[in-house]
C-alpha positions as CSV (number, residue, x, y, z in Angstrom):
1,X,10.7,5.1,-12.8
2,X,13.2,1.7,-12.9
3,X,11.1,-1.0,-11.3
4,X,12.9,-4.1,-9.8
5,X,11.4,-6.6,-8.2
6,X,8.4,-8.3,-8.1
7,X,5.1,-6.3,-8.9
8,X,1.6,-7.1,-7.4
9,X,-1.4,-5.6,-9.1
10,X,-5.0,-5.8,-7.0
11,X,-7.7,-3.7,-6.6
12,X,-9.2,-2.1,-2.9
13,X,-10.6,0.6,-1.6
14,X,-8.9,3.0,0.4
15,X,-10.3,4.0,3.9
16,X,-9.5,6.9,6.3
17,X,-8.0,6.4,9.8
18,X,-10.2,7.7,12.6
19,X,-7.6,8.5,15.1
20,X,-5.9,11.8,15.2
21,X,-4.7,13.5,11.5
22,X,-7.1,11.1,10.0
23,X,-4.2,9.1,7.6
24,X,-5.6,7.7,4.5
25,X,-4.8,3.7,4.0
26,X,-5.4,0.7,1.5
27,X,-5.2,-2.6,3.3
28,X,-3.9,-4.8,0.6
29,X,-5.4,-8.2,0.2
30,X,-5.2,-11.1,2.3
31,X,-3.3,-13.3,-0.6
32,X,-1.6,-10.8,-1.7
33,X,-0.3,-9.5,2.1
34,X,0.5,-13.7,2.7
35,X,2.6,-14.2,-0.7
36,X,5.0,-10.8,0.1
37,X,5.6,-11.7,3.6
38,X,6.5,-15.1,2.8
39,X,8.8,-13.9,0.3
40,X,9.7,-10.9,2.1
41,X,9.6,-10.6,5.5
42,X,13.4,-10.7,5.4
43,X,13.6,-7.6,4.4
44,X,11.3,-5.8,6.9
45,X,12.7,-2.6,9.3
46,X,10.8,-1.9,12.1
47,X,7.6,-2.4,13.0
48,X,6.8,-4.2,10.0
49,X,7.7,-1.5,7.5
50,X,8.7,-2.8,3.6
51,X,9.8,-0.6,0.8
52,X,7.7,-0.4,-1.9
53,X,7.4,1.4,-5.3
54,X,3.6,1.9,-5.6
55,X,1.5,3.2,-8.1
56,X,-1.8,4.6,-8.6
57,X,-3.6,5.7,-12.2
58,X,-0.5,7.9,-13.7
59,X,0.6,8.6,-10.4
60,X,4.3,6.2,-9.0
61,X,5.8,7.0,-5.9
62,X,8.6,5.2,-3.7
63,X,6.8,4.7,-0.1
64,X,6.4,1.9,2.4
65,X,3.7,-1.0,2.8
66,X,3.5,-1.5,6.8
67,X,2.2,-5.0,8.3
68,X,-0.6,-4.3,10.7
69,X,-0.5,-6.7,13.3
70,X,-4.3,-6.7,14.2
71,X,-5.7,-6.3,10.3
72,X,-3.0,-9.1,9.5
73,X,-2.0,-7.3,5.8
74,X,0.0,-4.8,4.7
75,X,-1.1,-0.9,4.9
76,X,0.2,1.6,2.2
77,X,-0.4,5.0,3.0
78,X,-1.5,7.3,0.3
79,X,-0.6,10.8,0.5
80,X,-2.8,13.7,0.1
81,X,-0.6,14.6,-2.8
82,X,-1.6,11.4,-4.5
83,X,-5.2,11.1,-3.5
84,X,-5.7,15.0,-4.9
85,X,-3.8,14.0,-8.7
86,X,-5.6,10.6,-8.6
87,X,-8.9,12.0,-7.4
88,X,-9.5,9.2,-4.9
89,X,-12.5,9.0,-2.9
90,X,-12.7,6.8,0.3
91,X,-14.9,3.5,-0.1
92,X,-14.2,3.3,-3.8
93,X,-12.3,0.4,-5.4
94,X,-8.9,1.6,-7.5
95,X,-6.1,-0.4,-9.1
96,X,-3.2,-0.8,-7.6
97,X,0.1,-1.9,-8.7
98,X,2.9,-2.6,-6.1
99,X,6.3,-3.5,-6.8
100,X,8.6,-5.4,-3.5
């Protein structure tokens, strides 16, 4: 996949939702969150919402980075499809590579 733009590489864990169909989330890092919506928030649709190219182990996707309001950072959903090929477990810290 092209890449253009900026990339951002950091590691967190992902965590699970406990509302209603139980989405699965990384919050990305404080720093991280501050230095693309300085440079970004431009850019943003609604609700916060910031395309992204984001990938996981072998695993690149085109998705969206949200900002949460109350967690003040970005959220990227990850997909069931993803977490299944990646084999990610909730709590566990992964690599992530980002690309704005």
């Amino acid at each position: 996949m092209e890449h253009n733009g900026i990339q951002y590489k950091f590691k967190a864990k992902p965590w699970q939702y406990d509302g209603p169909n139980g989405w699965h989330f990384i919050s990305l890092p404080f720093d991280t969150a501050n230095e693309i919506r300085d440079n970004f928030k431009w850019d943003e649709e609604g609700w916060g919402r910031l395309k992204v190219t984001a990938k996981i182990g072998e695993s690149e996707w085109r998705t969206a980075i949200w900002f949460d309001t109350k967690q003040k950072t970005y959220l990227l959903p990850l997909k069931a499809e993803i977490r299944k090929l990646e084999q990610i477990k909730i709590g566990k810290f992964l690599t992530v590579n980002i690309w704005v």
